[in-house]
N, C-alpha and C positions, 0 to 999 in steps of 0.2 A: 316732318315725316312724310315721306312719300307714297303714294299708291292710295286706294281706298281699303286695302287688304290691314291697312298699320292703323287706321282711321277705325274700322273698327276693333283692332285691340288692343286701343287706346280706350272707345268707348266701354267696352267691356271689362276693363282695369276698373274704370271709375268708379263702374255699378258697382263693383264686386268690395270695392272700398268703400261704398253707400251701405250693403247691404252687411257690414261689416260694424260699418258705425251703430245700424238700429238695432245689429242682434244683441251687441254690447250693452245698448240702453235699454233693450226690450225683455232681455233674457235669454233671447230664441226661439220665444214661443209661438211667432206667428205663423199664421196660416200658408203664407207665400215664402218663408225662409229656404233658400234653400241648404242651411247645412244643416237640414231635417228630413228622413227620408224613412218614407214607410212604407215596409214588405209588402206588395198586393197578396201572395201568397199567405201568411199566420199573420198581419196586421201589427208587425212589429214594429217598432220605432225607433231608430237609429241616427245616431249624433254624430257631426262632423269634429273628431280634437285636433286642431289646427295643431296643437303643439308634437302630437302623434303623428298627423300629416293622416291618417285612418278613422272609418267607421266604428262605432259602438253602440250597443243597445243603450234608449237613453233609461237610465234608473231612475223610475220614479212608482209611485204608490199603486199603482194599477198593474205596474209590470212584476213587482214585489211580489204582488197578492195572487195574479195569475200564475208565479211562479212557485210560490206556496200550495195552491191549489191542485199545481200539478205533479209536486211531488208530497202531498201529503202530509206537506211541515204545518202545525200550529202556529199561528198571526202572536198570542202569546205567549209564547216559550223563546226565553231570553236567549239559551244556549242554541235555538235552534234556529234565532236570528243571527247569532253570529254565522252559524255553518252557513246558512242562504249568503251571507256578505261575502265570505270567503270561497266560495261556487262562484259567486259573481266576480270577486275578483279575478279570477280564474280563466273563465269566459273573456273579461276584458283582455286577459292577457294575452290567450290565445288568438283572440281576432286581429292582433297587432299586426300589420303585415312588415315590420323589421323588426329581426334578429336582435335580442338586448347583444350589448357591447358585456367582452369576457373581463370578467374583472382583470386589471390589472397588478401588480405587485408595484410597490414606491419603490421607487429609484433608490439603488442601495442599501435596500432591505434584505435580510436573507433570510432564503426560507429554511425554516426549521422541520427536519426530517421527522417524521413519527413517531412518537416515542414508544419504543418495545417493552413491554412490560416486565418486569425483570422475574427471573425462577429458572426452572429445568429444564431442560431440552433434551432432547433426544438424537442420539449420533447414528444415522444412518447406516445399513449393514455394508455401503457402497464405500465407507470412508470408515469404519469400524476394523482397527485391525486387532481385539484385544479377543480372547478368547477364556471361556470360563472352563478349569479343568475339573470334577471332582471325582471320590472314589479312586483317592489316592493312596499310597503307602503310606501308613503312620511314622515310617522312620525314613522318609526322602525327602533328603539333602535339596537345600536352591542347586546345588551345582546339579547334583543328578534331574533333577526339575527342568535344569534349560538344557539340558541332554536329550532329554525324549523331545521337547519343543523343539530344537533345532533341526530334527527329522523333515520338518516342512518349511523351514526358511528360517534368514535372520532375527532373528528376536534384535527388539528398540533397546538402545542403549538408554539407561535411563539420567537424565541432563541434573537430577540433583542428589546422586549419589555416585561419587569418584568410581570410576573403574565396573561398576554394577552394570546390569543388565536391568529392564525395566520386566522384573517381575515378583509375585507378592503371595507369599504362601499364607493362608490365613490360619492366623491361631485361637484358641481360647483365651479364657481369663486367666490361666496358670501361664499361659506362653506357649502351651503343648499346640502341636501343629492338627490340625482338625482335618486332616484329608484332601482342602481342594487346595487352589489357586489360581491365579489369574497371570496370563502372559501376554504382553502387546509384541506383536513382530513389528517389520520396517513396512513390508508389504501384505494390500490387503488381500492377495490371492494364495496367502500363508495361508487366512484362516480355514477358504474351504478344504486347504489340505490336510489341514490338522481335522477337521470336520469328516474327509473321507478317511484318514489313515487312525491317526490317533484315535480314534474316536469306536470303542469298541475292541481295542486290543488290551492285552493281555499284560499285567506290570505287579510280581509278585503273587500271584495268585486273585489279583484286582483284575475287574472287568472298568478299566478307566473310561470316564463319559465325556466328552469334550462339547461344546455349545458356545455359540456367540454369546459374549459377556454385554450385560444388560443391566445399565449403571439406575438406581432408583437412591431417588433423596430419601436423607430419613430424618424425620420433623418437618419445621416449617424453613425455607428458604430463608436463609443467613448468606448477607452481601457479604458481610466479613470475611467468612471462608471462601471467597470466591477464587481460582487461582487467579494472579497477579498477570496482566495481559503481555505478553514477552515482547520486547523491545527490539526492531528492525537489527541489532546486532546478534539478538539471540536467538532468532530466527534462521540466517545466515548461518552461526555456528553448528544449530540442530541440521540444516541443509548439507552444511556441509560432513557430517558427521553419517550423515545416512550414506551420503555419495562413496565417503568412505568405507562403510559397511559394504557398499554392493559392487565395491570396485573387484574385478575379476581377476586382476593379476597378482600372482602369488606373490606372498610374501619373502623379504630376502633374506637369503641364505644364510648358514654361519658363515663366514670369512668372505663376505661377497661385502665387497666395498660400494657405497652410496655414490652418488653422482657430485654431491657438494664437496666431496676428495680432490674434485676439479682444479679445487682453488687454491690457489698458494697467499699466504696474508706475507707479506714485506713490513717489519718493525725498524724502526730508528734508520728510517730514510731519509728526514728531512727533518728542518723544524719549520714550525707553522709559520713563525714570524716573517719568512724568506719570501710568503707568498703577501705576505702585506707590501714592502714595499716591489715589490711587481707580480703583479697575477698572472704574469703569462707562463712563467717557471709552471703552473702545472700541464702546460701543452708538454714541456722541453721533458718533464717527466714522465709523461704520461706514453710520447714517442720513442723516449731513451729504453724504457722499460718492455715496448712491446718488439723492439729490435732487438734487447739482449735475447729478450723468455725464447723467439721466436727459432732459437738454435735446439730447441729440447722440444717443439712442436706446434701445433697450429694453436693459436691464441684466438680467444672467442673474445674476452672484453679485459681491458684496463681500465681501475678505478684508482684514483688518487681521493685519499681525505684530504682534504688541506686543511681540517678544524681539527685534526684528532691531534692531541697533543703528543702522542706517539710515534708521529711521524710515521702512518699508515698507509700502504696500498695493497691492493690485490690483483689478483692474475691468475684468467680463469682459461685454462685448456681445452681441448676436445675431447680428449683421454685424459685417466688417473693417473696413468704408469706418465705422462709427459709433467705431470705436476708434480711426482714422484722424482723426476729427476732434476726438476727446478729446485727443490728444496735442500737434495745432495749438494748440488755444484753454488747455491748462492748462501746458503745457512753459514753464518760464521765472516762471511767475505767482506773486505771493506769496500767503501762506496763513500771517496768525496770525504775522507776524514770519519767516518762512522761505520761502525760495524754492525751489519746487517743479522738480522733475527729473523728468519725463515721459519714456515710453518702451514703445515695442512689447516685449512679451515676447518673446523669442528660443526659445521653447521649452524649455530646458532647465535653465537656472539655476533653484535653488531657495532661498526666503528663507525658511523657517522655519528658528525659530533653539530647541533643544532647549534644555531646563532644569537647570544642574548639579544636583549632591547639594545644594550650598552655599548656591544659589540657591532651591532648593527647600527647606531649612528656615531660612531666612530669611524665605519667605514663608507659613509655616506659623505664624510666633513674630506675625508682623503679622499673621495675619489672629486668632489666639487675643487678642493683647493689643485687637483692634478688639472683639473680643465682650466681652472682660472689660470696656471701657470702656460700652460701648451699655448692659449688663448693670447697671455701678456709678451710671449713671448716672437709671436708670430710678428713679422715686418709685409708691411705692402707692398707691395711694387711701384717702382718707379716711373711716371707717368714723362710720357715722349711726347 
């Protein structure tokens, strides 16, 4: 080691591991230690924890008693030596000049959410779209019911009675209808309409009351009855079911024909099996087909089944009246040894025909044995 700057601390390594050694075998208590250090200031005493790398007051029976003295704790009172222990832990903790480390989570562990205590809640008036009506007619009708309610907006269709409306005339014990009810619309700014309008008019001689509906348990809280939490399909359906409610464009007319009239279905076109031994036959059909339609007008898509055992396609127009005239000129007509069966789509029937297991490695062995053959049958070239 070079310089006399390394010389001394080198020498000062050594002490410091001399004076290391006697604190060990001494306790620390000596007069010249120094990883003992006392306040000129209150005369307090303070320890070096090498393993803290920090200062701490040293605890021991003078410091105890003076700390007792100063706040008034009795030397013996058992409980009131623990508190003193627990202040001083406290103290110690505080004095630490590094930051304890944040507990960690084990690797792979997941943390479990807080568990909600389960009971009632309460539906906010911002997501509340139900309203409580009373000081009704003794003798009105659900139908006459969603009559005055629909003054102020959609009323909810209700998802577990077909064709109903989500609302609930309340009755007695006989059945007889008791005056009020309850109506949920689609939208929450139904309610303050029904709250400004409904709400003080006139229905038979009734001064009818309307007020946000304000659901209360009655007993103690049963999970049993809880409703059943709706499933990501049933959710979607209710979605879509509103969208529908609020969709703005009227409804259609008598003799006004729907758009799925588009479509012309082609019957006993083909058989399936023609596509087995070559699958391009459904390109030649699928081109044949949009070159005949295309004499009777603009053709939007051609579909070929090649599973339906019907021998199925379809052909969909831009207009009705051009699907109208497809159906005249090919209904009846033959086509390749078969007589064609023409017809407007109804909307709803569906001709695709899904593929077994059985079907599907059937066509897996044919389509390997066509490659092995393509394959066995290819020659190389002749090398020059």
């Amino acid at each position: 080691m070079s310089g006399g700057g390394g010389d001394d601390e080198f020498r000062t390594q050594l002490e410091l591991e001399r004076l290391e050694r006697e604190r060990t075998a001494e306790g620390g208590t000596t007069a010249d230690n120094p990883y003992i250090y006392t306040d000129p200031t209150d005369g307090t005493i303070y320890e070096w924890d090498h393993a803290r790398q920090a200062w701490f007051p040293k605890i021991s029976d003078d410091f105890i008693a003076a700390y007792q003295a100063s706040y008034g704790v009795a030397q013996d009172d058992a409980g009131s030596l623990q508190q003193t222990d627990r202040v001083l832990n406290a103290t110690t903790t505080a004095s630490n000049t590094q930051e304890p480390k944040p507990a960690v989570a084990t690797t792979g562990e997941k943390r479990k959410p807080d568990e909600q205590p389960q009971g009632w809640f309460d539906v906010s008036d911002e997501h509340n779209t139900n309203v409580y009506v009373s000081n009704l007619p003794l003798d009105l009708t659900e139908e006459e019911f969603v009559q005055l309610m629909s003054k102020c907006g959609i009323v909810m269709k209700d998802p577990d009675r077909r064709d109903k409306l989500k609302v609930r005339l309340y009755t007695d014990g006989n059945g007889e209808f008791k005056g009020d009810a309850r109506c949920c619309y689609v939208k929450v700014e139904s309610v303050q309409l029904a709250l400004n309008i409904i709400d003080g008019s006139e229905l038979r001689g009734k001064t009818v009351h309307v007020e946000r509906a304000k659901f209360q348990m009655k007993g103690d809280y049963d999970p049993s009855k809880k409703p059943r939490k709706k499933k990501p399909k049933d959710k979607k359906k209710m979605k879509e079911m509103q969208n529908k409610l609020l969709d703005w464009r009227p409804e259609r007319g008598e003799g006004e024909r729907g758009s799925f009239e588009r479509t012309v279905v082609i019957k006993n076109m083909f058989d399936p099996k023609e596509f087995e031994k070559d699958a391009s036959l459904i390109l030649e059909y699928q081109s044949d087909l949009r070159e005949e339609c295309a004499k009777f007008g603009a053709v939007k898509k051609v579909v070929v089944y090649d599973r339906n055992p019907e021998g199925v396609a379809t052909v969909t127009f831009q207009e009705v009246q051009m699907g109208d005239a497809c159906v005249a000129a090919f209904n009846g007509r033959w086509f390749a040894g078969r007589q064609l069966a023409v017809s407007t789509w109804d909307g709803k029937t569906k001709y695709s025909v899904q593929e077994s297991d059985v079907e599907r490695e059937k066509r897996l062995q044919q389509w390997d044995a066509f490659l092995e053959k393509g394959s066995s049958g290819r020659t190389e070239p002749d090398e020059h």
